[in-house]
N, C-alpha and C positions, 0 to 999 in steps of 0.2 A: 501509740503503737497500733492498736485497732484501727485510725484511723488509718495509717498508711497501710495496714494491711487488705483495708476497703480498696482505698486506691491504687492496689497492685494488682487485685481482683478486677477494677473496673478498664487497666489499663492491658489486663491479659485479655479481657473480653472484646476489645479492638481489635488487639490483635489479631487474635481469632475470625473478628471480621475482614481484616483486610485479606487473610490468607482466603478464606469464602470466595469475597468478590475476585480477587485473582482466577481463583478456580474457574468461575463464572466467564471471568474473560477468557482465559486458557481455551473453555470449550467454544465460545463464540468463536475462535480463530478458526481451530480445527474443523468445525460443524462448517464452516463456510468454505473451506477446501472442498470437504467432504459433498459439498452441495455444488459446486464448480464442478468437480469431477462428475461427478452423476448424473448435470442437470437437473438436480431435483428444488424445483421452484417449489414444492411447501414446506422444507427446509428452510430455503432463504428467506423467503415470508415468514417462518416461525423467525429467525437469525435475526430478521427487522422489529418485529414485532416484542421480540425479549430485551431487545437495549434498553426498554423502558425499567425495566426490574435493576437492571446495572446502573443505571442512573440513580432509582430508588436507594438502589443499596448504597452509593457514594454519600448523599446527602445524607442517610441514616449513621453512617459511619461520622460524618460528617458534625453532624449534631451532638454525639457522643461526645467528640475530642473539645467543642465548644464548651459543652458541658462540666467535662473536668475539669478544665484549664480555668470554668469560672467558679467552681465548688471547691475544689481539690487543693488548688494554690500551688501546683507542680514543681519541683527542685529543677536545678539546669538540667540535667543527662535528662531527665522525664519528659522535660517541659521539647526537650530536643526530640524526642522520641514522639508526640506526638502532631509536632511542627511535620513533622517527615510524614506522617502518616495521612495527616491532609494536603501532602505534597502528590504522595504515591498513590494514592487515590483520584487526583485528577490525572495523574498519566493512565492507572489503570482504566479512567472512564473514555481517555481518547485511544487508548488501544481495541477498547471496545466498538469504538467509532469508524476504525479503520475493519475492525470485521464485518460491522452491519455497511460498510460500503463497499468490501466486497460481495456481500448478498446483494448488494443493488445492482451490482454489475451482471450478476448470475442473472438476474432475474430480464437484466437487459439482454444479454446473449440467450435468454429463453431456450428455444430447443436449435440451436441454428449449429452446425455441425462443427466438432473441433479442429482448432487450426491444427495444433502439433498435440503428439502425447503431453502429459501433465508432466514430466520429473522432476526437475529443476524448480518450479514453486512448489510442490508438498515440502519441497526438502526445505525450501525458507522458512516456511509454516511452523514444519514440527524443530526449527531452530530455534526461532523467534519466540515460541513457547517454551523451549528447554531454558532458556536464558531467562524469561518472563521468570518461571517456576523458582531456579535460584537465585534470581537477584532480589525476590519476594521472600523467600525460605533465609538469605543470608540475613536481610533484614530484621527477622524475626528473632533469630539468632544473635544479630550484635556482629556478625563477621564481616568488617571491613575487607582482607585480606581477600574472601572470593569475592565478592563484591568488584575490587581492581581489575582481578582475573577475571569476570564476566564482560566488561567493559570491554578487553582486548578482544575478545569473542565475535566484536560486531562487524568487524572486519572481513568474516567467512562470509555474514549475509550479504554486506554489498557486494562483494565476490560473484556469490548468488545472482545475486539483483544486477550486475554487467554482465553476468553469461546469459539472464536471459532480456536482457535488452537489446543485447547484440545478435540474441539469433533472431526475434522478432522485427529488426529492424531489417536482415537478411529478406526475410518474406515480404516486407511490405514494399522493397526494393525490389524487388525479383517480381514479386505480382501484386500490384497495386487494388486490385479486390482483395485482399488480406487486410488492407489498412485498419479497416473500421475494426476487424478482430483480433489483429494484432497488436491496437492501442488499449482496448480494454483488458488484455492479459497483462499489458503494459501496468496497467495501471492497479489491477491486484499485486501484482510482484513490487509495485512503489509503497501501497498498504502496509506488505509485509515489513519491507524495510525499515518505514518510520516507528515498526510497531518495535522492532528490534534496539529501533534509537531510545525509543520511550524504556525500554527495559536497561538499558545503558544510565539514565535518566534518574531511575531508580534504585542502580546501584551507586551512583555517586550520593545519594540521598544518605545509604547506607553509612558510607564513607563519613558524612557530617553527625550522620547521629552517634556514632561511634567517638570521632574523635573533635569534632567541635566545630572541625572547620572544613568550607565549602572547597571546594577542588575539582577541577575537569578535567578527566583521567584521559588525558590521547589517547587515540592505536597507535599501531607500531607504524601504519603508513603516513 
């Protein structure tokens, strides 16, 4: 009994880390909006410079789940639960990937004047993180059922993600010195989307830890 109560101990303290590193990414998405919008290059320079610490933290988590699974001797649901955890930690560390790529983009467009207002990516941004947030929180939790529901979700981002393909493809159609700044918005708003996929990714994880077995949840499109 003391023993498994060590290892419910040592497997809430994972968890606790992955919800951390989540958080971690959470803020790398936003702060790199937040650094596009502003132009502010030592934002983005910090934005590149912190994925090291998110990397750190994957392999820290990382080490842990080795660790029990070699000490602990994990029952199935456990042993599931932390299979998932070294799953959703490599999505969390490429979602990470896609924000420090958009600070490199920020950092490319430097001070050179905005093509169009911002609308249409913040709003992919703080999706992509609302979905991040609970399909990490459902996990936690054991809730398959949001989980499903999250998955359906990704469908608003490509939404997203073709309203604003199609208007920057408008510009660089209409005036071909647009191109060069119209393909790097292009290519944050692709960031956000795959970042949206990875949280989709994570909910299906959910889904196996729960009930055993692996599944790819369609959209409705």
């Amino acid at each position: 009994m003391e023993i498994r109560r060590g290892f419910h101990q040592k497997l809430k303290e994972i968890q606790d880390d992955v919800l951390a590193m989540s958080g971690m990414v959470e803020s790398a998405i936003m702060s790199s909006i937040e650094a596009l919008k502003n132009r502010d290059l030592d934002l983005a320079h910090k934005i590149v410079a912190d994925d090291i610490k998110i990397n750190q933290k994957r392999f820290d988590i990382e080490q842990k789940c080795i660790q029990i699974i070699a000490t602990q001797q994990p029952m199935a649901s456990d042993l599931r639960t932390i299979i998932s955890v070294l799953y959703i930690i490599t999505e969390l560390e490429r979602i990470a990937d896609h924000a420090e790529g958009i600070a490199k983009i920020v950092i490319m467009i430097g001070d050179e004047p905005p093509l169009k207002p911002l609308t249409t990516i913040p709003l992919m941004a703080e999706k992509a993180c609302d979905m991040l947030h609970r399909a990490v929180d459902a996990f936690i939790r054991h809730d398959a059922e949001t989980a499903r529901k999250i998955c359906l979700e990704d469908d608003e981002v490509d939404n997203l993600y073709n309203q604003v393909f199609r208007v920057l493809l408008t510009y660089m159609l209409e005036d071909p010195k647009t191109i060069t700044r119209a393909t790097r918005l292009s290519w944050v708003a692709h960031n956000l989307e795959r970042s949206a996929d990875r949280a989709t990714n994570i909910c299906e994880r959910v889904v196996f830890t729960v009930t055993g077995k692996m599944e790819e949840i369609a959209s409705k499109y």
